[in-house]
DSSP file (Angstrom, degrees, kcal/mol; ACC not computed):
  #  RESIDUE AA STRUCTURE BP1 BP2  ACC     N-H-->O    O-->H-N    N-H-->O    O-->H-N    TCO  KAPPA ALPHA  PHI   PSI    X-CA   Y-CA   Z-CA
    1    1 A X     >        0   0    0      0, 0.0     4,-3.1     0, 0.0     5,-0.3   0.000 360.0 360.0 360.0 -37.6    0.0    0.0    0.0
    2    2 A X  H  >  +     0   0    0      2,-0.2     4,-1.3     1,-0.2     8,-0.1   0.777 360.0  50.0 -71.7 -17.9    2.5    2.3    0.6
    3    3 A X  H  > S+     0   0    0      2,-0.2     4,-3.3     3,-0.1    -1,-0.2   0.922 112.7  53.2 -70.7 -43.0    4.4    2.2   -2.8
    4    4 A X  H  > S+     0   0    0      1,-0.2     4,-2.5     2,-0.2    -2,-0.2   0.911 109.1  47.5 -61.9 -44.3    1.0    2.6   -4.3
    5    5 A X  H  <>S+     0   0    0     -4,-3.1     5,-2.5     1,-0.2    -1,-0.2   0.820 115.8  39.5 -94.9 -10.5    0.4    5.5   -2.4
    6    6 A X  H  <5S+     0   0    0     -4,-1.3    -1,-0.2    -5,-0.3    -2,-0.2   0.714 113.0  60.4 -77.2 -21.6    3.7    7.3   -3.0
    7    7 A X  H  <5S+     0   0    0     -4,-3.3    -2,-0.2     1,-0.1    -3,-0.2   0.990 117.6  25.2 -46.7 -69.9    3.5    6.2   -6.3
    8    8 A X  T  <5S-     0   0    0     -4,-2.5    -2,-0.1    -5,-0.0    -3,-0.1  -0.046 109.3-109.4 -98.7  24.4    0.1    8.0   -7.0
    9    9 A X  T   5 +     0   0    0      1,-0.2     2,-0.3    -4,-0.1    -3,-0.2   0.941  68.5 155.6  47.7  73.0    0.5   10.8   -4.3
   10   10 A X      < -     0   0    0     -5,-2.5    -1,-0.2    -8,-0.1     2,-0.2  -0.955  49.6-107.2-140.6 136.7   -2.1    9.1   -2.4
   11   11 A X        -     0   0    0     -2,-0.3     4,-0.3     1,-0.2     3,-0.1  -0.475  24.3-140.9 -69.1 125.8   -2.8    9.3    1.6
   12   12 A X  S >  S+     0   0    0      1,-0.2     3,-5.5    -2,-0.2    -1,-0.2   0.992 103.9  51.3 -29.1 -75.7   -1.9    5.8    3.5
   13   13 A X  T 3  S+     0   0    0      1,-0.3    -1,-0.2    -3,-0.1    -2,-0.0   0.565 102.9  52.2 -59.8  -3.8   -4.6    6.1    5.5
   14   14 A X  T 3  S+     0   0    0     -3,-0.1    69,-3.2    69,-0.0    -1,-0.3   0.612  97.1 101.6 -91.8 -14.7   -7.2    6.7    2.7
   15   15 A X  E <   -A   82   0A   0     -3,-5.5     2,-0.2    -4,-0.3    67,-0.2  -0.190  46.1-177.8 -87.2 174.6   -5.7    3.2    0.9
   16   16 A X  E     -A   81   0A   0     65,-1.6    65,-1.7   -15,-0.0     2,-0.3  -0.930  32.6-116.9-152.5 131.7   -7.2   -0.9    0.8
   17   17 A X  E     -A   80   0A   0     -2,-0.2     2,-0.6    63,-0.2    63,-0.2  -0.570  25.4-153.1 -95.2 171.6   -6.0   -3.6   -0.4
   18   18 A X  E     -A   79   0A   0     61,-1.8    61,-1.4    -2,-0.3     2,-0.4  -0.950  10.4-149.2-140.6  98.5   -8.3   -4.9   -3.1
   19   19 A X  E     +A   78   0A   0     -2,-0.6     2,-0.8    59,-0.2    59,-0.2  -0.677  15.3 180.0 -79.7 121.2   -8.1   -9.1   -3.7
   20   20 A X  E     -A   77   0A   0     57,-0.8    57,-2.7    -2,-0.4     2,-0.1  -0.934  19.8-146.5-142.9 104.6   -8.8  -10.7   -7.4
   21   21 A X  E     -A   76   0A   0     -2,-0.8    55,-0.2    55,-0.2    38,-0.2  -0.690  23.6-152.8 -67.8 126.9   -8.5  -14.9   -7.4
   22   22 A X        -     0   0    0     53,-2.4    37,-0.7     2,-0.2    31,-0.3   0.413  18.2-110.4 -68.9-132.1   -7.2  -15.5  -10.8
   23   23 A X  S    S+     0   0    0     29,-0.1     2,-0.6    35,-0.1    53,-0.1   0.344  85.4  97.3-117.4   1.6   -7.8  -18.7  -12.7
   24   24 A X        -     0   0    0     51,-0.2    51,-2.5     1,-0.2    -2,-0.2  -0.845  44.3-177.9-121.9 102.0   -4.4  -20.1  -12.6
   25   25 A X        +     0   0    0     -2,-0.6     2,-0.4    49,-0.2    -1,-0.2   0.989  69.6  75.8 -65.3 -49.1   -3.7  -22.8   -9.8
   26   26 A X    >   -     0   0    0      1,-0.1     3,-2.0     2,-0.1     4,-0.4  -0.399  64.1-163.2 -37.9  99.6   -0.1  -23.1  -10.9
   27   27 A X  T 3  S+     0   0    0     -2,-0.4    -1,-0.1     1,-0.3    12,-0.0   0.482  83.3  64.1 -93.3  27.8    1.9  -20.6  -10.0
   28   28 A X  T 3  S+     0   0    0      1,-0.1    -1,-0.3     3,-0.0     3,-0.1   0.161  82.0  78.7-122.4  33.2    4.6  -21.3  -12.1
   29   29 A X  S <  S+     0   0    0     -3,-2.0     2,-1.0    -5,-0.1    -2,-0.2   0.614  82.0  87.0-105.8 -17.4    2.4  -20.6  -15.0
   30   30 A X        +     0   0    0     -4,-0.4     3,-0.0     1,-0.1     4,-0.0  -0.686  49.9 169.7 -74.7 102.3    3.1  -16.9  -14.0
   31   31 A X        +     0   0    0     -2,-1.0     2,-0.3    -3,-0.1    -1,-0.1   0.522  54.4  37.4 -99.0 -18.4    5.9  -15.8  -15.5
   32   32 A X  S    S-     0   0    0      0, 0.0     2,-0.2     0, 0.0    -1,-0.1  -0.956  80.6-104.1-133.9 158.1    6.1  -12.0  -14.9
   33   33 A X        -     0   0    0     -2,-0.3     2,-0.4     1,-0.1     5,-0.1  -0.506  45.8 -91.6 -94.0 167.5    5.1   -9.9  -12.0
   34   34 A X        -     0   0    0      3,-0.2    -1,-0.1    -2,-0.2     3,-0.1  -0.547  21.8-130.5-107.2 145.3    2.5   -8.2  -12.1
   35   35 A X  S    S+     0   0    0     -2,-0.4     2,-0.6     1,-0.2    -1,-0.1   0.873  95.8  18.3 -40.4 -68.4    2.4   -4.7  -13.2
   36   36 A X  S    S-     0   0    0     43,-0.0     2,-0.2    -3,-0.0    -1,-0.2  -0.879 127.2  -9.3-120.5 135.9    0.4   -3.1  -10.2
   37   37 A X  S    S-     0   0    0     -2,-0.6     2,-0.4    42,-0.1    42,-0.2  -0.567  89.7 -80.3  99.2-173.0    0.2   -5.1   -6.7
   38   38 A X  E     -B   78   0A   0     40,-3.8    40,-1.8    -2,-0.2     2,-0.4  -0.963  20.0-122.3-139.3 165.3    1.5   -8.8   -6.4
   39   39 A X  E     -B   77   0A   0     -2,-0.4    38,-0.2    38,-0.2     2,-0.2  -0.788  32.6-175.9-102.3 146.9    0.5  -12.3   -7.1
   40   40 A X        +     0   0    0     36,-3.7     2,-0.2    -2,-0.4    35,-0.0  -0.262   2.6 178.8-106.9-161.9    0.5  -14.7   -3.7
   41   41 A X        +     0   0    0     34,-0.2    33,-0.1    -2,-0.2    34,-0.1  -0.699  48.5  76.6 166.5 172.9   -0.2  -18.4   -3.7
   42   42 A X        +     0   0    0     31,-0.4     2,-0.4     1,-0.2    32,-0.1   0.881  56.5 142.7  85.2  33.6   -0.2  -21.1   -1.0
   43   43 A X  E     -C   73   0B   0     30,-0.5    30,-5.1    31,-0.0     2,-0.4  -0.898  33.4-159.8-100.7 121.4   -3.7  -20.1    0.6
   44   44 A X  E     -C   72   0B   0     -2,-0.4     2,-0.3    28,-0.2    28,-0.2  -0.717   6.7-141.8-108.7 157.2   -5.8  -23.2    1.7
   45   45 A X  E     -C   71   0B   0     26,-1.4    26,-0.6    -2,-0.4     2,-0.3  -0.889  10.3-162.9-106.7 143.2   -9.1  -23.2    2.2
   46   46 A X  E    S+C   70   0B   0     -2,-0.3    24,-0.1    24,-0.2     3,-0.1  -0.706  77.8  18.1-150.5 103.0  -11.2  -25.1    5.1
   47   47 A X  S    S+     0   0    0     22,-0.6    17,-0.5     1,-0.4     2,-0.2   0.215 122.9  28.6 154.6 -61.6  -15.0  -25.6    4.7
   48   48 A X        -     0   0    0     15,-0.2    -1,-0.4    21,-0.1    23,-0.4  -0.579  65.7-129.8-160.8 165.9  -15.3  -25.0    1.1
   49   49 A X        -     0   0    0     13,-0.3    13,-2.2    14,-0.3     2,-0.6  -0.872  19.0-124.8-146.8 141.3  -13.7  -25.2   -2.2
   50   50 A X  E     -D   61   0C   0     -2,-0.3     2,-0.9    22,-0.2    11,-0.2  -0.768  13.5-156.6-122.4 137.6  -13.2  -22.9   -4.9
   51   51 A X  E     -D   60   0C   0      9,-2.0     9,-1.1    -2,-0.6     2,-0.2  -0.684  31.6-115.8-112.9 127.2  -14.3  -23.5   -8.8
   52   52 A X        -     0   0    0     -2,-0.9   -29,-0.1     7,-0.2     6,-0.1  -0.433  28.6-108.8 -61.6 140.3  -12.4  -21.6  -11.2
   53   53 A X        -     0   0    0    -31,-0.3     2,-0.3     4,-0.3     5,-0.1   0.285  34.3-109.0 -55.5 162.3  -14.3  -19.0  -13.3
   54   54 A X  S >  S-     0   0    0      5,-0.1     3,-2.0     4,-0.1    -1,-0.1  -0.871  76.4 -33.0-117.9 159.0  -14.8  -19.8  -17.0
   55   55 A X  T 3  S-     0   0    0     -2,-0.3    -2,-0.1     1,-0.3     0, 0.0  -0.067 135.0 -10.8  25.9-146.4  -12.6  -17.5  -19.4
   56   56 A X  T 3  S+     0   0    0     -3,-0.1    -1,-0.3     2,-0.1    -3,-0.1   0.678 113.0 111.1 -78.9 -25.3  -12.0  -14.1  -18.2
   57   57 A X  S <  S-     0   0    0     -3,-2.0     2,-0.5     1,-0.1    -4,-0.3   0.051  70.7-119.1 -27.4 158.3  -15.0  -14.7  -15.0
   58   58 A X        -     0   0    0      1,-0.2    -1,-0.1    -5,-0.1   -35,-0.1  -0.889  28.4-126.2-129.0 123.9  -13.9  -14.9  -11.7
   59   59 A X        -     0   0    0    -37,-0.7     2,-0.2    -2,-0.5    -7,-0.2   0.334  24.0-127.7 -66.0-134.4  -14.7  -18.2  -10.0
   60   60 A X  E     -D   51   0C   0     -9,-1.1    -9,-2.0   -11,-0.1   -11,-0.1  -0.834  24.1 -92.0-176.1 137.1  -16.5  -18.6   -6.6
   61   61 A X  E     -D   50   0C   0    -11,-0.2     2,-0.2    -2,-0.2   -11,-0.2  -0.099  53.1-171.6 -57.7 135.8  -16.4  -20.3   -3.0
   62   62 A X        -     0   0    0    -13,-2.2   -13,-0.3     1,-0.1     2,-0.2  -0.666  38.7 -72.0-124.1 172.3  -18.4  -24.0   -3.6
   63   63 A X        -     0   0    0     -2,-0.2   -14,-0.3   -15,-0.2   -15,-0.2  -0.494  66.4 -88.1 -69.3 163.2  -19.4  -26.6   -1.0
   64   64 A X        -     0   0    0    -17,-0.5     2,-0.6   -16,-0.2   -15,-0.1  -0.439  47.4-124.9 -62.7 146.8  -16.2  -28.4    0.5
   65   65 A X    >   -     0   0    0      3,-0.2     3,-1.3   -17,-0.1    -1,-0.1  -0.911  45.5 -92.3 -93.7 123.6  -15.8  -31.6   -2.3
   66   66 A X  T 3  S+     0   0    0     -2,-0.6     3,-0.1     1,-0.2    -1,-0.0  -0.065 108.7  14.1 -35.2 118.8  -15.9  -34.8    0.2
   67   67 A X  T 3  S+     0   0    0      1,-0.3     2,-0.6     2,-0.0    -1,-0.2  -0.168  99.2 112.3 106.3 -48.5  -12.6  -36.2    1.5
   68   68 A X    <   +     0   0    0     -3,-1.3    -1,-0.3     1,-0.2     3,-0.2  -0.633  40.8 172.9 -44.0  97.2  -10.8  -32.8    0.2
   69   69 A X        +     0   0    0     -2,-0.6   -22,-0.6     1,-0.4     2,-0.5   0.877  62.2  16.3 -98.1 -54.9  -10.0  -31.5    3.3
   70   70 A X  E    S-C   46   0B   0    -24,-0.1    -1,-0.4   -23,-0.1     2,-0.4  -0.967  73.6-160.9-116.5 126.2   -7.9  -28.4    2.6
   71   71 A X  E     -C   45   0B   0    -26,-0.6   -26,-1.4    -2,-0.5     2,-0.2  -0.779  20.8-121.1 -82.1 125.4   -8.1  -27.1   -1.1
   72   72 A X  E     -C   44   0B   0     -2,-0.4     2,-0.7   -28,-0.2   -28,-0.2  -0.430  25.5-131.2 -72.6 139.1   -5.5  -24.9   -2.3
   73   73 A X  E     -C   43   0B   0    -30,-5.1   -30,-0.5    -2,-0.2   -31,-0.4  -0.797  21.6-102.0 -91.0 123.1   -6.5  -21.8   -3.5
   74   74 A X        -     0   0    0     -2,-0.7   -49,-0.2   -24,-0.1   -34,-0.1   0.411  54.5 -70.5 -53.4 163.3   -5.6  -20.0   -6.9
   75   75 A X        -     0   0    0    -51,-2.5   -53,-2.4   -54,-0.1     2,-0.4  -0.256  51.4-141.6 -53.7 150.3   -3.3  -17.5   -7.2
   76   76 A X  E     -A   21   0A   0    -55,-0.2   -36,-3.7    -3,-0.1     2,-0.4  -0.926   5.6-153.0-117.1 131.3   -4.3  -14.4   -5.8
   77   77 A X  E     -AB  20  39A   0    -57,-2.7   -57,-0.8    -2,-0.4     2,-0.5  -0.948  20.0-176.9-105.9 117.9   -3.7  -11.0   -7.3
   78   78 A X  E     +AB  19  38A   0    -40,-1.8   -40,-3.8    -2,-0.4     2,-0.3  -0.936   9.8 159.3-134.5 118.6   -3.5   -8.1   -4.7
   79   79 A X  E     -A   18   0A   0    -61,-1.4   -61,-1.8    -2,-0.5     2,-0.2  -0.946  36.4-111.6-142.8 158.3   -3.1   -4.3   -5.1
   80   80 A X  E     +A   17   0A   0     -2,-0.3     2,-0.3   -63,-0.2   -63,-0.2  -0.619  38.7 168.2 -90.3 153.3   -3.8   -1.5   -3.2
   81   81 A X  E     -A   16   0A   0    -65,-1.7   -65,-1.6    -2,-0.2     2,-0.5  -0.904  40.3 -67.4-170.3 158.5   -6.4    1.1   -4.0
   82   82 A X  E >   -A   15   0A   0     -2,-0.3     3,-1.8   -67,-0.2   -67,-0.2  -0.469  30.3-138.3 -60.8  77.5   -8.4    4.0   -2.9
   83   83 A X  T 3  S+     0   0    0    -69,-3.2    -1,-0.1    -2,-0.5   -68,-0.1   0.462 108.5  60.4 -22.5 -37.9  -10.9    3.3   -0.1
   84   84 A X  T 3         0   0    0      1,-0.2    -1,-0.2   -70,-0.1   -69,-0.0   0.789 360.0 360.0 -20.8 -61.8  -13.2    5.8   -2.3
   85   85 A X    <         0   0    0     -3,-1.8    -1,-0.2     0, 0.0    -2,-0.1   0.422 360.0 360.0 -90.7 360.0  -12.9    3.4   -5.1
């Protein structure tokens, strides 16, 4: 948050970070970093499951699939952004 907001002459206190599950469970299909924010990975889930999105859609939290105890979660892309916006 703080790059972002010295970047764009932006108040700390005014910033959020702002979460977008890709589609990609491998994260070594990711090959560049990402332009604003960063990509995680290694987030389990415990509960629930998550099914990837079709093309460019953004998937959604499912019932847990039986036996599947912790599901890994897809890469996560995370940048910081304006509380405003």
């Amino acid at each position: 948050m703080q790059v972002t907001a010295r970047r764009d002459n932006l108040a700390l206190d005014d910033m959020t970070l702002k979460t977008d599950v890709t589609n990609i469970r491998d994260s070594t299909q990711i090959t560049v970093a990402a332009e604003n924010g960063c990509y995680i990975h290694g987030f389990y889930l415990q509960g629930a499951a998550w099914e990837l999105g079709r093309g460019a859609e953004q998937g959604n939290l499912m019932d847990m699939i039986p036996k599947e105890l912790y599901p890994e979660m897809p890469v996560v892309h995370i940048t910081a952004i304006n509380r405003k916006d």
